[in-house]
C-alpha positions in Angstrom: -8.7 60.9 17.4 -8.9 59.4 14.0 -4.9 58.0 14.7 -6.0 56.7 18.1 -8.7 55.0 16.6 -6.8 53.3 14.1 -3.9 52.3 16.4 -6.1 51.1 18.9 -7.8 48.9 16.2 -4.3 47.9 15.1 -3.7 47.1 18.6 -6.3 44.3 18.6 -6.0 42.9 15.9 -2.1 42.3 16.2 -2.8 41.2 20.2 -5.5 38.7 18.9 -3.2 37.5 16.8 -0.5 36.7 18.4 -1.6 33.5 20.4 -2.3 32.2 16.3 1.0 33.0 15.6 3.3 32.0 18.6 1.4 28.2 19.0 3.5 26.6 15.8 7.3 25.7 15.1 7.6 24.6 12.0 10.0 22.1 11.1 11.8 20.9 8.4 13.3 16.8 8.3 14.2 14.2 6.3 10.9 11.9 5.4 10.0 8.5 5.8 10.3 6.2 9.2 12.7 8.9 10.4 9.8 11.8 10.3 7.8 8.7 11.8 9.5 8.4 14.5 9.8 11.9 15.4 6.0 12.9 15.0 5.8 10.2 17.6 8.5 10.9 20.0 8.9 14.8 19.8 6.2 16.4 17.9 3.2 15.1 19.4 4.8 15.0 23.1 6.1 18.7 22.8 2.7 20.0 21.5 0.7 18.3 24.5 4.0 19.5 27.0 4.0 22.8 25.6 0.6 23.8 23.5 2.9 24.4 20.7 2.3 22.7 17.4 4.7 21.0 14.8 4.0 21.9 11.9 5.9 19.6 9.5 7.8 19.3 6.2 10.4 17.1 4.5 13.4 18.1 2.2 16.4 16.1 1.0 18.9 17.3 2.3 19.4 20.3 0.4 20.0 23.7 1.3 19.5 25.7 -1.6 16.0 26.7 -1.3 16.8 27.5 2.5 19.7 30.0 0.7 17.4 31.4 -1.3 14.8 31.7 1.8 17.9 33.4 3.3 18.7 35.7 0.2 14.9 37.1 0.0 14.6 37.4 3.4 12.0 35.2 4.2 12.6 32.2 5.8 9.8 30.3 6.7 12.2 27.4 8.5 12.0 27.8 11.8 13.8 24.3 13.0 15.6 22.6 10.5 17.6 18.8 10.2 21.3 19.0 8.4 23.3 16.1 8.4 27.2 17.1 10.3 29.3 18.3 7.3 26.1 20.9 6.0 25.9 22.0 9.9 29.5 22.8 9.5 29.5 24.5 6.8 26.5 26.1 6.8 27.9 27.5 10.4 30.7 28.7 9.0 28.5 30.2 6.4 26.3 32.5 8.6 23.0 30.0 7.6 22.6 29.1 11.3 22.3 30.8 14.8 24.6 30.0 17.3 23.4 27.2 20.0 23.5 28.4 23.6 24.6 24.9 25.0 22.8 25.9 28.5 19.6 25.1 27.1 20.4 21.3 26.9 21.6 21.3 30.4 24.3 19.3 31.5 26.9 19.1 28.7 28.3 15.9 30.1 24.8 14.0 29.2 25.6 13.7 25.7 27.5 11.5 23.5 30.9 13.5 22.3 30.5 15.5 19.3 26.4 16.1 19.5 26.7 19.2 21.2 28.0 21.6 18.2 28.5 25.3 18.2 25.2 25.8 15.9 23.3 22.7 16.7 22.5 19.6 18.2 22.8 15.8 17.7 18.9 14.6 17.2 20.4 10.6 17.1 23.3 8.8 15.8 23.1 7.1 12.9 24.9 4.3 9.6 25.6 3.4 6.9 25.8 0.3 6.2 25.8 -2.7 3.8 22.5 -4.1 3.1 21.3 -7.2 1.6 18.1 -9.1 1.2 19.2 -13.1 2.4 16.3 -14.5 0.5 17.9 -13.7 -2.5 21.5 -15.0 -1.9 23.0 -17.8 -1.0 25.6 -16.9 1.5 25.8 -13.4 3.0 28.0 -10.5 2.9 29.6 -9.1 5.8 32.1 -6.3 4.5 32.5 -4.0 1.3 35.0 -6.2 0.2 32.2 -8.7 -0.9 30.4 -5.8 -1.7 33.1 -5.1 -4.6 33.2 -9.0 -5.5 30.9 -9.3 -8.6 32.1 -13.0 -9.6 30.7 -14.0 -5.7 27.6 -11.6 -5.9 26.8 -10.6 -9.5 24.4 -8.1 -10.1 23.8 -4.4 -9.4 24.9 -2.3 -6.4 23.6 0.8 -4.9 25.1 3.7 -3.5 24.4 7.0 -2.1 25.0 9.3 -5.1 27.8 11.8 -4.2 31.4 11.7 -3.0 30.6 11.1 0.6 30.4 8.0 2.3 31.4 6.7 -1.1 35.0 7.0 -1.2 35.4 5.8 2.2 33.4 2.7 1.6 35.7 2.2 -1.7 38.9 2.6 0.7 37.7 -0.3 3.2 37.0 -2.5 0.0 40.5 -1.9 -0.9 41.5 -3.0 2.1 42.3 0.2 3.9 41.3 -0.3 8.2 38.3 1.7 9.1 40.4 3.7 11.4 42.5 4.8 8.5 40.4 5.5 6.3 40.4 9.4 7.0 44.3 9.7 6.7 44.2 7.9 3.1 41.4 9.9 2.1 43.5 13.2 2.7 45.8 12.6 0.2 46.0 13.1 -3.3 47.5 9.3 -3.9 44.2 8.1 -1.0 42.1 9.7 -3.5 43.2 8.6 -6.8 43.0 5.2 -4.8 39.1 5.3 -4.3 38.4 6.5 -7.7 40.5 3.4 -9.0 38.3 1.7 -6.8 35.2 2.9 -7.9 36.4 2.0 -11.6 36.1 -1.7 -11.1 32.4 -1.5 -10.5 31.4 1.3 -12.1 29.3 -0.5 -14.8 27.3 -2.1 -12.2 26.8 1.0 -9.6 23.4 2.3 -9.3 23.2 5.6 -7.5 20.3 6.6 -4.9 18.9 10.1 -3.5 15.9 9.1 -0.8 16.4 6.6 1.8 13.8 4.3 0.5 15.2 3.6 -2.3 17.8 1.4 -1.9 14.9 -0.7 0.7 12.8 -0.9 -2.2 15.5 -1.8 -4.6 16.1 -4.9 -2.5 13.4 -6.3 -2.1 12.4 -6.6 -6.0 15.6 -8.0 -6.6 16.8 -4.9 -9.2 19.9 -4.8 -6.4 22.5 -7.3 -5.2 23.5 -5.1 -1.9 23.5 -1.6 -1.6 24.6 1.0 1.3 21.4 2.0 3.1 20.3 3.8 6.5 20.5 1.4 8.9 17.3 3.0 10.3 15.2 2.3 7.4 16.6 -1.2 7.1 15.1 -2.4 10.7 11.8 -0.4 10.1 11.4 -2.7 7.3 12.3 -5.6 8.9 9.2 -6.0 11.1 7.2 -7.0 7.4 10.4 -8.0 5.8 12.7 -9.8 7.7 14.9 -11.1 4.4 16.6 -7.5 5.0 20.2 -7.7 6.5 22.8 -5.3 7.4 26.2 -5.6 8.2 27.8 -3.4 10.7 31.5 -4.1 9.5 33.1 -1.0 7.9 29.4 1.2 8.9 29.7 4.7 9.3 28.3 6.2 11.9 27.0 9.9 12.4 24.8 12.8 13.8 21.9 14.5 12.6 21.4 17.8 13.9 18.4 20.4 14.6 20.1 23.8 13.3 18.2 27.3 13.5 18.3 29.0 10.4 19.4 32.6 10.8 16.4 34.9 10.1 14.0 32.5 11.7 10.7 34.0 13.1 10.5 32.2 16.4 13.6 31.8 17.9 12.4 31.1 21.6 9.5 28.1 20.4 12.6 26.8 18.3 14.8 26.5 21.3 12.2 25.2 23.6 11.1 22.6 20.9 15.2 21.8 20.6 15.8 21.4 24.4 12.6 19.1 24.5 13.9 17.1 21.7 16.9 15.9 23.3 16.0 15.2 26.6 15.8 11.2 28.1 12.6 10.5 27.4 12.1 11.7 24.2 15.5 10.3 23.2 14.3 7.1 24.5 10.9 7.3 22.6 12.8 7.8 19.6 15.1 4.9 19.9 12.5 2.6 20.7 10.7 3.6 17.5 13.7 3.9 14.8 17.1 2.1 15.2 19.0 5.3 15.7 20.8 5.7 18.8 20.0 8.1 21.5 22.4 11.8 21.8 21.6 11.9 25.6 23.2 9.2 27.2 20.9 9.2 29.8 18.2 7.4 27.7 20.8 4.5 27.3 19.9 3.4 31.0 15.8 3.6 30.2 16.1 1.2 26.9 15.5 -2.3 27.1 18.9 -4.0 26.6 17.6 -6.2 23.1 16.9 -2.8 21.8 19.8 -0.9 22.9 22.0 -4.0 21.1 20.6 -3.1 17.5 21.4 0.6 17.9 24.8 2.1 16.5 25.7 3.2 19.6 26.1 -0.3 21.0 29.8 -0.8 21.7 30.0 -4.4 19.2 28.5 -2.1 16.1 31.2 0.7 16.6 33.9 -2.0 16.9 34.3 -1.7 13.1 32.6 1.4 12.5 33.9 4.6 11.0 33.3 7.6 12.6 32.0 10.6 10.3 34.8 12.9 10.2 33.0 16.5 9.6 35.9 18.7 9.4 37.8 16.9 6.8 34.4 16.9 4.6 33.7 20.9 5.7 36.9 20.9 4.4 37.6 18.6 1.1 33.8 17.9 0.1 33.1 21.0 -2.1 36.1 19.7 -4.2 35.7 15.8 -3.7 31.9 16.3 -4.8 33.0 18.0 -7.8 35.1 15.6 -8.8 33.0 12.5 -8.2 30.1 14.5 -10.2 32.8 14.6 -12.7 34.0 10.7 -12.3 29.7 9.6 -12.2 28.4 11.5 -15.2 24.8 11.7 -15.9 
């Protein structure tokens, strides 16, 4: 009797718990106008859809202390956002479950490439060349100015790390965006950006958060820098001296990925699945200058909006497209090395 008393009680108490426990997903982003934009366009929306609450957090971008979530056996990430080439490789690690694609429905609704085998494109996004026109007198348009100190003296900022770094060095040597892969996969294409890189180098400031290099802009401390073109029209409605440039942009996915060893797979899914549909794709665009992964939310935008997205066909004329196998590939080694090249 005593046993059926206790299991009973244990019963209740785990069966008036579970509604506490099932009405959350929590999810892990990137900060700033990006988080923003999706409290506004997913979050909120899903929670009123669904009765499921967001709860939400913000990393950097990396997945260490999801590895050592991973290596306790504890993660506490149930939806998380990688950028393509950490989706890759954290797939090919075992970090994240595998995506059943029927849950976003048609296949054919989204922009090639969003739809990966352990995640999904939230938006696509740049990087490009930014600038503040109050401060110069005539204004860049391609990396090439970017690395002319005698026409713009002063600092310039870059993303610290390998990526997105030696390709922009390439397109300043004069190396066509659509090239810029194949010269990067040699030794000689390599060598080349470093060489590059040297001619700068004294005037290179490196930056981490995406608000940074906004910041940096506006008090003058940089010339230009490379920035998210998402944070650079945010900040345009209060500063509208920010410029970018879409020449020699690269352009990108961030994903949702599952990390394996999540609670609540199921209220990850259905929070996925939600995320991605037109609406919410549209809500999100309309919001934050990121392009919509479900082309269907093309067709609700209002065309002046659609125009300042990276998906519009004049901004990918002289865009490069993130290529995520050659960094799955090459970036544990090109990272070392550029640590190496940068220094402290």
């Amino acid at each position: 009797m005593r046993k059926a008393i206790k299991c009973g009680v244990v019963a209740a108490l785990v069966g008036g718990s579970l509604p506490a426990w099932a009405d959350y997903v929590t999810v892990v982003s990137f900060g700033g106008a990006n988080k923003d934009a999706q409290i506004g366009a997913f979050y909120k929306p899903f929670k009123a859809a669904s009765g499921t609450a967001v709860v939400r957090s913000s990393y950097n971008g990396d997945l260490a202390k999801l590895k050592q979530m991973m290596e306790m056996s504890h993660v506490s990430w149930d939806v998380v956002e990688v950028e393509s080439p950490e989706l890759a490789r954290g797939c090919a690690e075992g970090m994240f479950e595998k995506l059943d694609p029927a849950i976003l429905g048609d296949p054919a609704d989204y922009v090639p490439g969003a739809v990966q085998p352990c995640g999904v494109g939230i938006f696509v996004w740049s990087t490009v060349l930014a600038y503040n026109a109050d401060k110069l007198k005539s204004a860049p348009i391609s990396w090439a100015d970017f690395w002319d100190l005698r026409k713009y003296p002063g600092k310039r900022g870059l993303r610290r790390g390998a990526k997105y770094t030696l390709e922009f060095a390439l397109m300043a040597d004069g190396v066509a965006p659509k090239d810029v892969y194949e010269v990067l996969g040699s030794a000689a294409g390599v060598d080349r950006a470093f060489r590059k890189l040297d001619e700068i180098k004294p005037n290179l400031v490196w930056w981490k958060a995406g608000a940074e290099p906004v910041r940096a802009l506006l008090d003058g401390s940089l010339t230009m820098s490379s920035a998210y073109n998402g944070r650079i029209a945010a900040a345009q409605a209060e500063q509208p001296g920010l410029k970018l440039s879409w020449q020699g942009s690269i352009y990108d996915f961030d994903f949702w990925a599952m990390p394996k060893g999540a609670w609540k797979g199921q209220l990850s899914r259905d929070f996925i699945a939600f995320s991605v549909q037109p609406q919410q794709q549209k809500a999100f665009s309309e919001t934050i200058a990121y392009g919509p992964v479900n082309t269907k939310a093309v067709a609700l935008l209002d065309p002046k909006v659609a125009a300042g997205l990276p998906t519009s066909p004049q901004n990918m004329t002289h865009a490069v497209g993130m290529d995520v196998s050659f960094w799955a590939t090459h970036g544990p080694e090109l990272e070392k090395r550029f640590e190496s090249w940068a220094g402290n």
